[in-house]
LOKOL-625900 format. One line per field, with one value per residue (C-alpha): residue number from 1; residue in one letter; x negated, y negated, z. Coordinates in Angstrom, 3 decimals. Example, Ala and Ser with C-alpha at 12.3 -4.5 7.8 and 13.67 -1.06 7.14 Angstrom:
2
num c(1 2)
residu c(A S)
px c(-12.300 -13.670)
py c(4.500 1.060)
pz c(7.800 7.140)
***
This chain:
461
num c(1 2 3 4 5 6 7 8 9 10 11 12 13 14 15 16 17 18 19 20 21 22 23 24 25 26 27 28 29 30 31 32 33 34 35 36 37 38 39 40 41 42 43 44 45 46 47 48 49 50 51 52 53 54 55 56 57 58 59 60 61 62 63 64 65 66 67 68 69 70 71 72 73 74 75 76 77 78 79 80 81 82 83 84 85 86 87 88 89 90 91 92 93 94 95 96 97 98 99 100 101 102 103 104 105 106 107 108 109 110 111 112 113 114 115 116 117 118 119 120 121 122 123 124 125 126 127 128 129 130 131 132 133 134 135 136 137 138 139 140 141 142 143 144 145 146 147 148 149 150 151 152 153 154 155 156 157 158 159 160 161 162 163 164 165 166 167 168 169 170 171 172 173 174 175 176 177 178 179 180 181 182 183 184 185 186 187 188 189 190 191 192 193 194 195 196 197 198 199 200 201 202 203 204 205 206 207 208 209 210 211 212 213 214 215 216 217 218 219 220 221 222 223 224 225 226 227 228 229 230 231 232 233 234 235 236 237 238 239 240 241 242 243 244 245 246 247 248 249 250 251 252 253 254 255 256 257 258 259 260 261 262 263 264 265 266 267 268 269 270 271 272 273 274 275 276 277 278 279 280 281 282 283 284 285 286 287 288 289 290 291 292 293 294 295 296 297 298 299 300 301 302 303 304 305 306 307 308 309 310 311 312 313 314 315 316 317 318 319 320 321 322 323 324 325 326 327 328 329 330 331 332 333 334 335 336 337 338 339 340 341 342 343 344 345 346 347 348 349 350 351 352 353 354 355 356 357 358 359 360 361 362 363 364 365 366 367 368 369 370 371 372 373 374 375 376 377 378 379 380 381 382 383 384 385 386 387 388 389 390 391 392 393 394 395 396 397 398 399 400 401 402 403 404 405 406 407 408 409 410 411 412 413 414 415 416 417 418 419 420 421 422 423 424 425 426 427 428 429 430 431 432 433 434 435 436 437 438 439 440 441 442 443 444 445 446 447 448 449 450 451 452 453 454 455 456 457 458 459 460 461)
residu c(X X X X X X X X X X X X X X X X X X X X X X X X X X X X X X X X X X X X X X X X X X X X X X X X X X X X X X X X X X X X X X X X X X X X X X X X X X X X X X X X X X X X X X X X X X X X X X X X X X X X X X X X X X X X X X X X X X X X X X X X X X X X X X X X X X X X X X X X X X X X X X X X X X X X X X X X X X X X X X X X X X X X X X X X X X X X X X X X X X X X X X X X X X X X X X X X X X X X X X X X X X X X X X X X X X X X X X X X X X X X X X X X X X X X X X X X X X X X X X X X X X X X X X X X X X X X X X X X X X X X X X X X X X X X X X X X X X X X X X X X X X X X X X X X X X X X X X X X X X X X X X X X X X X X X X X X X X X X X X X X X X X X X X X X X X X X X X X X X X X X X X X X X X X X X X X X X X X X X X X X X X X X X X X X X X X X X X X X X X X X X X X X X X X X X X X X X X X X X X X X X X X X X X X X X X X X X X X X X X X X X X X X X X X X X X X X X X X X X X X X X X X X X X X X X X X X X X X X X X X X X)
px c(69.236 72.159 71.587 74.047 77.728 78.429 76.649 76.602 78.668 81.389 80.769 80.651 84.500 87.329 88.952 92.484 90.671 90.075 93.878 93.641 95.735 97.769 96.422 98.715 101.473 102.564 102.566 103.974 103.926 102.852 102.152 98.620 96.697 92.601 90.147 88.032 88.758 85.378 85.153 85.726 89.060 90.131 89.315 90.735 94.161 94.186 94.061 96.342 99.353 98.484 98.605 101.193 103.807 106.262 103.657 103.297 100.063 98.333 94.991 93.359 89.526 87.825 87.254 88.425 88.506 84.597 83.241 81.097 78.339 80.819 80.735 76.914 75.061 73.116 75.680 74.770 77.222 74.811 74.976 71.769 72.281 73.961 72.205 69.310 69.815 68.577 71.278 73.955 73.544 73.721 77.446 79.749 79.452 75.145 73.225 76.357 78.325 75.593 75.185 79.136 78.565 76.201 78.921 81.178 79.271 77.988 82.006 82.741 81.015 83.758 86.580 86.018 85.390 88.607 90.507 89.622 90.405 94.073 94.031 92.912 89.581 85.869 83.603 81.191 80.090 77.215 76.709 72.390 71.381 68.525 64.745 62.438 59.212 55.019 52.990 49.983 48.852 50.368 54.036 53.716 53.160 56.426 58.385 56.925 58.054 61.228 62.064 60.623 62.743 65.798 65.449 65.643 69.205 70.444 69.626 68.582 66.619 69.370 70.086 67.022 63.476 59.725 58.886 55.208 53.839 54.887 58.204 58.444 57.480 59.841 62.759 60.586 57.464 57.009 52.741 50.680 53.697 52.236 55.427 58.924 61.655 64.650 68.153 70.948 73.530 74.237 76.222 75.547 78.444 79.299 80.333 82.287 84.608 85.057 86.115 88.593 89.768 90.461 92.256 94.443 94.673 95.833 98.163 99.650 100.306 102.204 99.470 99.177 96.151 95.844 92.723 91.042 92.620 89.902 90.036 88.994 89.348 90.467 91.936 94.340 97.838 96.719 94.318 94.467 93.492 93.421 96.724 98.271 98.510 98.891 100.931 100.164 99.801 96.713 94.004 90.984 88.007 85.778 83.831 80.183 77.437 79.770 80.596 78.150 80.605 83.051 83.425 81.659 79.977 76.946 74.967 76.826 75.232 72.443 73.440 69.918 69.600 69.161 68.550 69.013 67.723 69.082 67.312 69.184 69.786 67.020 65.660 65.966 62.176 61.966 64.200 61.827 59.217 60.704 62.606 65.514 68.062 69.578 70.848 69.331 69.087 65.795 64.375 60.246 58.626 56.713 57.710 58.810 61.019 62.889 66.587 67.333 69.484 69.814 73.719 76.180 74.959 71.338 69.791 67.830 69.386 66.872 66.919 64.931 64.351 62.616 63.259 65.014 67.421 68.462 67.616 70.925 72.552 73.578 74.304 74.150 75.965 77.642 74.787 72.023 68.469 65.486 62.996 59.565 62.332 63.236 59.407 58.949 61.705 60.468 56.832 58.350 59.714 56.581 54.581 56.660 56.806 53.995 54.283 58.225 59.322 61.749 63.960 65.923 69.943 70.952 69.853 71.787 71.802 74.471 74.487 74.138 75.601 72.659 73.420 70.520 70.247 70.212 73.280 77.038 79.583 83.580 86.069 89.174 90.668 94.149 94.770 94.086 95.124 91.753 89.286 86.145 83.846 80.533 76.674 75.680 72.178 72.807 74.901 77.589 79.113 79.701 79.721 82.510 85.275 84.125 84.188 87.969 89.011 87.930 89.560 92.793 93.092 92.222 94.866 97.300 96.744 95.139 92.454 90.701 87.194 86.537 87.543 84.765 82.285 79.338 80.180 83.928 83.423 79.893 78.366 74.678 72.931 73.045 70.227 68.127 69.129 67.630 64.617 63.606 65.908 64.106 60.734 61.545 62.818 59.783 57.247 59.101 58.705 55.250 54.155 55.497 53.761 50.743 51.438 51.858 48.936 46.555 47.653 47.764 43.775 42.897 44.860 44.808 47.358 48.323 50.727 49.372 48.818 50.563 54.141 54.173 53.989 56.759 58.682 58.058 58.941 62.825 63.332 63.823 62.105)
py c(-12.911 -11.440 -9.195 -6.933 -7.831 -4.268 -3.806 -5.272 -2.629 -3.650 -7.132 -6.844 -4.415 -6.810 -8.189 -6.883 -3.170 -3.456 -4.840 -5.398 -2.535 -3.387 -1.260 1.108 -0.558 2.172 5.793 7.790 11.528 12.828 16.179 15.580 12.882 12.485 10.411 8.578 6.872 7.385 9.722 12.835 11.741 10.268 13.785 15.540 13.758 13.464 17.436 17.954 15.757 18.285 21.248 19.762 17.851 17.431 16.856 13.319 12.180 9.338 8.819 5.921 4.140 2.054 -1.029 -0.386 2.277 2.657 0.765 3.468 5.546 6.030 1.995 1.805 4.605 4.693 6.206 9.547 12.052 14.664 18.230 19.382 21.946 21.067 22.254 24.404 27.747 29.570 28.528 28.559 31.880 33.220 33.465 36.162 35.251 36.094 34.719 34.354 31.950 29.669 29.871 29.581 26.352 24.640 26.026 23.841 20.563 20.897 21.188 18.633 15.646 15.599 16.592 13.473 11.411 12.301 12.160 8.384 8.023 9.666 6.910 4.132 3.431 2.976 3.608 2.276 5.817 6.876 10.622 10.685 13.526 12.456 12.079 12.780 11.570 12.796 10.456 12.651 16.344 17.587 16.140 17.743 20.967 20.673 19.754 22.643 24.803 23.230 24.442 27.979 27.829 26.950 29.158 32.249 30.509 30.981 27.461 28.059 25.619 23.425 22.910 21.964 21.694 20.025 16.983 15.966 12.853 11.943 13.249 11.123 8.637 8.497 8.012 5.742 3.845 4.143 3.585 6.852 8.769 12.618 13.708 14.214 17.114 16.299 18.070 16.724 17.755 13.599 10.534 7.092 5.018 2.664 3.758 1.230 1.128 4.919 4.813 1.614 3.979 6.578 5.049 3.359 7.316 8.167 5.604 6.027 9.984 8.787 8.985 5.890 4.947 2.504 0.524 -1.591 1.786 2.999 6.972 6.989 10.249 13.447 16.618 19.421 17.690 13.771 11.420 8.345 5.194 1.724 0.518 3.749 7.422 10.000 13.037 15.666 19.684 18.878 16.745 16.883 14.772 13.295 10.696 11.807 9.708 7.786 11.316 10.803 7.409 9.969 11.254 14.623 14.152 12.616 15.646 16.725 14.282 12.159 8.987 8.792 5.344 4.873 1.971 -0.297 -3.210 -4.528 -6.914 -10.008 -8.470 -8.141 -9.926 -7.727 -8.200 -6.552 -3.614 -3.225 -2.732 -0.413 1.606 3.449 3.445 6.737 6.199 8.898 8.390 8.294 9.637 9.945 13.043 12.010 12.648 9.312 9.533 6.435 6.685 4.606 3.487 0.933 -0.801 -1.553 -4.943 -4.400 -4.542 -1.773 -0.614 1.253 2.974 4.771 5.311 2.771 3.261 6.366 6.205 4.048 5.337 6.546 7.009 3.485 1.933 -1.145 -4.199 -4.799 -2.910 -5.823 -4.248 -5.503 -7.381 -4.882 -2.341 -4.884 -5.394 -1.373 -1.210 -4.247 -2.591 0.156 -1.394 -3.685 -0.095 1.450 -1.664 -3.938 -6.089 -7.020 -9.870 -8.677 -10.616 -9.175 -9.945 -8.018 -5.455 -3.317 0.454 3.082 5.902 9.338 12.142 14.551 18.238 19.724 22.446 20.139 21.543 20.885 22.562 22.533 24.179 25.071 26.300 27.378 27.794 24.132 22.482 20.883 20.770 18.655 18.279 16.746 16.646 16.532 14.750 12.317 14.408 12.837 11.686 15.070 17.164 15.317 16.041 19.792 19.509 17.165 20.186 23.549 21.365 20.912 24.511 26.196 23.678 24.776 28.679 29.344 31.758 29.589 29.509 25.995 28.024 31.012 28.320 29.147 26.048 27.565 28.226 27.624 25.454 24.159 23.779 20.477 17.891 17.589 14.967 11.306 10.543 13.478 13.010 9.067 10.683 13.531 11.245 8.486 11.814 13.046 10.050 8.955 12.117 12.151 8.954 9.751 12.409 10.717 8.449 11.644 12.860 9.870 9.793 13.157 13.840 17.637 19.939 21.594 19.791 17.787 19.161 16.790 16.953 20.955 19.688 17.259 20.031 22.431 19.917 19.059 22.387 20.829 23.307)
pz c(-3.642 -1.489 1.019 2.231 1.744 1.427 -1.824 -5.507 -6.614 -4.424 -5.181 -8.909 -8.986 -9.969 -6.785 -8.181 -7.708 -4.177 -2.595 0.971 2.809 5.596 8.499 10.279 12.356 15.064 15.622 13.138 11.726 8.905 7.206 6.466 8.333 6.220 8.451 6.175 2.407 0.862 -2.132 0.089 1.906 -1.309 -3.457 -0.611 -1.144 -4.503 -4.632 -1.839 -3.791 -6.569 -4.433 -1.833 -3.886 -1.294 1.532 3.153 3.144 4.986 4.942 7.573 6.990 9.936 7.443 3.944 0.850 -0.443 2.633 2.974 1.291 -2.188 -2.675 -2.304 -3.658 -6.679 -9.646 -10.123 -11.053 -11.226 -11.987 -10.139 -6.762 -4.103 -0.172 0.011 -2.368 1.347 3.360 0.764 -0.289 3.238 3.104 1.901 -1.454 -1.378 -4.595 -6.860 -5.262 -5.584 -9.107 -9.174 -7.126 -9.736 -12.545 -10.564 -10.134 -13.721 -14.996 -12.665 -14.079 -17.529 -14.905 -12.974 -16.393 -17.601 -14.862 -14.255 -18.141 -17.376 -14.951 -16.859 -14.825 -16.805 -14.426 -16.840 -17.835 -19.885 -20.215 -20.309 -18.186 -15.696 -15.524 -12.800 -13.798 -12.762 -12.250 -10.903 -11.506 -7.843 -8.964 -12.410 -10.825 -8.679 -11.897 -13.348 -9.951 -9.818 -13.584 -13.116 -9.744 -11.582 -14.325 -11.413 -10.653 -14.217 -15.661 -19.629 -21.173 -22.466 -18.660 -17.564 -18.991 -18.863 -21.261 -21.987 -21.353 -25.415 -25.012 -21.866 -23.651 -26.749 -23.622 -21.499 -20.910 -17.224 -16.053 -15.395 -16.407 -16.887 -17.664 -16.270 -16.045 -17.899 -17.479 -19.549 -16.866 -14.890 -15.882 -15.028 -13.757 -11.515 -8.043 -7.113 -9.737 -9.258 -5.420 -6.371 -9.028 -7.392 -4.243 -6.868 -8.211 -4.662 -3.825 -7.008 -6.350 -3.241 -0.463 1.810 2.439 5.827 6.014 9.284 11.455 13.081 14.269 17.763 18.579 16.612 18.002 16.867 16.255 16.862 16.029 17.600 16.309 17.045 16.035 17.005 17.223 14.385 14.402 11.878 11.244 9.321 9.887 7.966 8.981 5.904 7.622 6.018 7.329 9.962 11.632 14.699 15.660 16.480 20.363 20.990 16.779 18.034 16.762 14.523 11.413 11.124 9.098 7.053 6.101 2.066 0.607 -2.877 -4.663 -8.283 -10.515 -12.501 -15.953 -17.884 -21.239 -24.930 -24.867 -21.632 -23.109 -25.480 -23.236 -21.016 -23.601 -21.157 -23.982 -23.578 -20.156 -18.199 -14.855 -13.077 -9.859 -9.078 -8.132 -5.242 -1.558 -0.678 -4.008 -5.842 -7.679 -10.435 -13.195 -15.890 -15.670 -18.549 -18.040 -18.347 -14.739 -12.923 -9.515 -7.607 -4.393 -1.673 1.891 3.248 6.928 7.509 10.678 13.589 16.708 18.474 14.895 14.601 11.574 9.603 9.859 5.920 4.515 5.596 4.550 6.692 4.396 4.460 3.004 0.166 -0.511 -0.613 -3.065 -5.232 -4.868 -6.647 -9.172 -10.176 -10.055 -12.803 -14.864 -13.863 -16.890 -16.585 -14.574 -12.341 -10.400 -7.822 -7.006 -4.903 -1.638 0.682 2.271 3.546 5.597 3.986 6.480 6.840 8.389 10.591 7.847 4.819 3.238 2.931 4.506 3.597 6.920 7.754 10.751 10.510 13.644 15.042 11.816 11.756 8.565 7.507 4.575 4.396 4.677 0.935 1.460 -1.350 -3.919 -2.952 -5.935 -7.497 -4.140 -2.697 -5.685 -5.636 -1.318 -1.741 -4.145 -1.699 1.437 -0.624 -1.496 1.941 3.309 0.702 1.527 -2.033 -3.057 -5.880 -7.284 -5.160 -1.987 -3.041 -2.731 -0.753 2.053 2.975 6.511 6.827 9.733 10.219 13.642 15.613 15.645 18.369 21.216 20.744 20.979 19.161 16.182 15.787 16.438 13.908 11.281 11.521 11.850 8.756 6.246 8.041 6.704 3.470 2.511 3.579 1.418 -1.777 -0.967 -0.904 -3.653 -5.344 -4.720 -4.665 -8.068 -7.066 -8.160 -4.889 -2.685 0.100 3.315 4.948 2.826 3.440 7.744 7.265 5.372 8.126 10.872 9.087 7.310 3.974 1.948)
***
């Protein structure tokens, strides 16, 4: 099995996908400068060559384009909300905007489809909508909360509905499976392919992108890296879950640690077993949740938590997982399909930039010429086109439905100073398994005690 190496996704996109970019050689001036090359800097640019034809447009990345979260995470292009409905609908655009914003990520998934069509790239796409599956009475009832939730945010039942246990069934056999929420709205696809793609995308509209150039320090006019100093009017930061590197950011993000295993592909006879032909992606209902997906080539990549965060907000070295998280991972996999012989390939994590507030924000400041986008708590894939898309347009001066999205402007709190963001974190996920373990025994209805303290603590809920 490999272990780290960025991540399999990386690793498995064509070597003639991923160039090696010469890093920047000397200072130089530029209309636009974006910090970062992950799917946010590389939306951001694609939508400012639309919007800014005759701009020049550089965008610089510490190590290289998809380094990041965008080459590791686990492939869904999902249509569900984006932030906590509370805090997004406490800007000027109240209740409405927020329904506008899942509009928007729910039009987004064919808009990114068929833009890496226009641009030749198969991102190994499979339209399936996604599953998140009961496995005892207490997760059933938040399914059946979560639908009756989004039904009061205008989601019909063709958006989003509750199977039965048989229904489940008929899509996939998964043990104890009660039932599972179902919502058509997600494709599967492989993210590395889609960040190669769209840097190719980019440099092909005329942006430069400069790789192995890290930003050391950003401020209004400059940013100043380590093979020399950038001049531009605009500088928009879209460094997600590597924010806190940044001087004076510590606080600003916590890079939650999330984590993935994939299996070698597996046997027809396992197929059959298992079922999974529709390609829906799949996600658990329980508090320490799982994320999954079944490739083009027939393996399950599955992710999770594992352990959360490294104390001061450091990160990991190539995406190396520590070996109890691989056996947490694997022990979820052998409890959904106890009977299928699963071997794994493959492990790795990221970084996901979390706000203090658990929702996503998108600003501009005119006056400074500075902008950032970020915080999407594992949306990612779908937030950061629609985030790229707003940045673009309040850079360009344009009043456009992206730009009436509920994160324009918006900012969320700072965490807490270490150790309490370490002790917060471990409290956080201690809490949540003991959680699903009492629940798991109890097989009571109401939510455990001890998931509604942990939701109190963070302010997820």
């Amino acid at each position: 099995m490999i272990n780290g190496q960025i991540s399999f996704w990386m690793q498995d996109t064509a070597a003639s996908a991923r160039p090696e970019r010469p890093p920047l050689d000397g200072d130089t001036t530029v209309d636009v400068c974006v910090v970062g090359a992950g799917y946010t800097g590389l939306w951001t640019a694609y939508w400012l060559r639309q919007a800014l034809p005759d701009a020049s447009i550089l965008v610089v990345e510490a190590r290289h384009a998809g380094y990041g979260a965008s080459g590791r995470n686990g492939g869904w292009l999902s249509g569900k909300m984006i932030g906590l409905t509370r805090h997004m609908a406490e800007g000027p655009g109240g209740r409405q905007a927020v329904v506008e914003l899942r509009r928007a990520a729910v039009d987004a998934l064919d808009e990114i489809l068929n833009i890496m069509t226009d641009h030749g790239t198969d991102v190994d796409a499979v339209h399936g909508g996604y599953l998140t599956i009961g496995r005892t009475p207490s997760e059933l009832a938040r399914l059946r909360a979560t639908v009756a939730a989004e039904r009061d945010w205008g989601m019909a039942e063709d958006d989003v509905r509750l199977l039965s246990a048989a229904e489940t069934a008929d899509r996939i056999s998964i043990d104890g499976a009660l039932g599972a929420l179902y919502s058509p709205h997600n494709v599967r696809l492989h993210p590395g392919k889609l960040v190669t793609g769209l840097a190719s995308a980019v440099e092909a509209a005329g942006v430069r992108i400069a790789e192995r150039t890290p930003a050391l320090d950003i401020r209004p006019g400059q940013v100043r890296t380590a093979h020399g100093t950038v001049t531009a009017r605009h500088i928009l930061r879209a460094t997600e879950g590597y924010t806190a590197q940044l001087p004076g950011r510590r606080r600003d993000m916590l890079p939650m640690n999330s984590s993935m295993v994939i299996t070698e592909p597996l046997s027809e006879a396992d197929w059959k077993t298992i079922g999974w032909s529709g390609g829906e992606a799949l996600s658990g209902a329980q508090h320490t949740y799982f994320y999954a997906q079944r490739t083009a080539d027939n393996r399950i990549a599955l992710g999770g938590r594992g352990l959360p965060y490294r104390f001061g907000s450091r990160l990991d070295r190539d995406g190396r997982l520590d070996n109890w998280t691989i056996g947490q991972l694997e022990g979820v996999l052998r409890g959904l399909w106890p009977d299928i012989p699963f071997k794994l390939a493959h492990a790795w994590c990221g970084s996901l930039g979390v706000p203090r507030d658990w929702s996503p924000s998108v600003v501009w400041d005119q006056a400074t010429g500075l902008g950032h986008a970020g915080g999407y708590v594992g949306q990612g894939v779908t937030a950061s086109y629609l985030a790229g898309r707003t940045l673009a347009d309040l850079v360009a001066g344009k009043d456009t439905r992206y730009t009436r999205l509920p994160w324009s402007g918006r900012t969320s709190p700072r965490w807490e100073p270490e150790p309490l963001r370490w002790l917060g974190s471990y409290a956080m996920y201690g809490l949540y398994r003991i959680a699903d373990l009492s629940e798991g025994s109890t097989r009571h209805e109401r939510t455990s005690t001890f998931a509604r303290l942990a939701d109190a603590i963070t302010g997820r809920h």
